[in-house]
C-alpha positions in Angstrom: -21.3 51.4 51.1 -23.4 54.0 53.0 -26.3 53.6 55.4 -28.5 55.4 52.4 -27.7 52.7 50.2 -28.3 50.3 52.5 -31.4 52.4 53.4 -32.6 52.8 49.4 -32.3 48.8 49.3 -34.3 47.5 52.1 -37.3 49.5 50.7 -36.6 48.6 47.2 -36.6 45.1 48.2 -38.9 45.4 51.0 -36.2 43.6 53.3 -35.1 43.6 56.8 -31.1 44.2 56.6 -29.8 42.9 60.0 -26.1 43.3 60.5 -23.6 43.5 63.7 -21.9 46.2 64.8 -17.9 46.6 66.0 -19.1 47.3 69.7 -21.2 44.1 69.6 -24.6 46.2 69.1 -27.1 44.3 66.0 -28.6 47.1 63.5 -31.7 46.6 61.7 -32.8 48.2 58.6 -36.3 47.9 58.4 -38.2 47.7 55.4 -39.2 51.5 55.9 -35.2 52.2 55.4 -35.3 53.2 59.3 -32.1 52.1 61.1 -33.1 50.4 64.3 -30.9 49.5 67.3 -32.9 47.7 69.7 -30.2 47.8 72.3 -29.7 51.6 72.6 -31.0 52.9 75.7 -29.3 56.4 75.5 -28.0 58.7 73.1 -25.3 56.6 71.1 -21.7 57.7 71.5 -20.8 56.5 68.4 -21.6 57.3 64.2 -23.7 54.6 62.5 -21.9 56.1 59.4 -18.8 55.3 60.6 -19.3 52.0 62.0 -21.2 50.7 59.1 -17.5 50.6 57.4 -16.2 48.0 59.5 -19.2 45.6 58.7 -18.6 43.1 56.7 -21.3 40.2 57.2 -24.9 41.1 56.6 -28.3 38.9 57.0 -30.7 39.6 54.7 -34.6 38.8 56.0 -38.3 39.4 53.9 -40.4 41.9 55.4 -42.6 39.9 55.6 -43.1 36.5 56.3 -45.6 33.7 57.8 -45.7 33.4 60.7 -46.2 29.0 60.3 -43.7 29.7 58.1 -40.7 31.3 59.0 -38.0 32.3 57.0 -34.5 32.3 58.0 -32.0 35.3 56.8 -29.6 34.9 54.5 -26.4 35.7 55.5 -24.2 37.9 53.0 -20.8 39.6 52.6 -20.0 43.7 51.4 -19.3 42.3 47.9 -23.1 40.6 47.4 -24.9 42.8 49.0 -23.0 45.4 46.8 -24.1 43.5 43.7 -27.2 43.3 45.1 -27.2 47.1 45.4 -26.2 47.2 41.9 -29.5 45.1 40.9 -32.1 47.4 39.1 -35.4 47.9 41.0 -37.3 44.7 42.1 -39.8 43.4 39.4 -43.2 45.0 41.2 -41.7 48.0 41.4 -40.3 47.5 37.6 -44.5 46.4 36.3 -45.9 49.7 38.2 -43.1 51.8 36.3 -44.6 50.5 32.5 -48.1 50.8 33.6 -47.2 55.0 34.3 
């Protein structure tokens, strides 16, 4: 699995991919597909890329959500979120596609 993917999903699905990192950091994917680490104060000495491999829990969050609501993630493992991955688009993006 590559950030991309990862990236390519959370705007497909419009969901927040929160997972932690080996050196204890949290990563969010944003519904944008922009990789957030609210932690990071300098320049990282480290590869996303490369530390995305030894991840293997993921919590999977709407975009959006009510706030008299909330919704709590979903955690998932590397072998659902690759199924996941492996989904076709989501249906509103699947009804705009016909319409075309």
């Amino acid at each position: 699995m590559t950030l991309a993917e990862l990236r390519k999903l959370s705007i497909r699905k419009q969901l927040k991919i929160r997972f932690q990192l080996p050196n204890g950091m949290e990563c969010v994917v944003n519904e944008h597909g922009v990789a957030q680490l609210p932690a990071l104060r300098h320049v990282p000495d480290f590869n996303l890329e490369q530390e995305l491999k030894a991840v293997s829990q993921f919590v999977l969050e709407p975009a959006r959500v009510d706030p008299k609501s909330p919704v709590k993630g979903k955690p998932i493992g590397v072998a659902e979120l690759a199924a996941l991955m492996a989904t076709g688009p989501s249906a509103g993006a699947a009804v705009e596609h016909e319409e075309e």
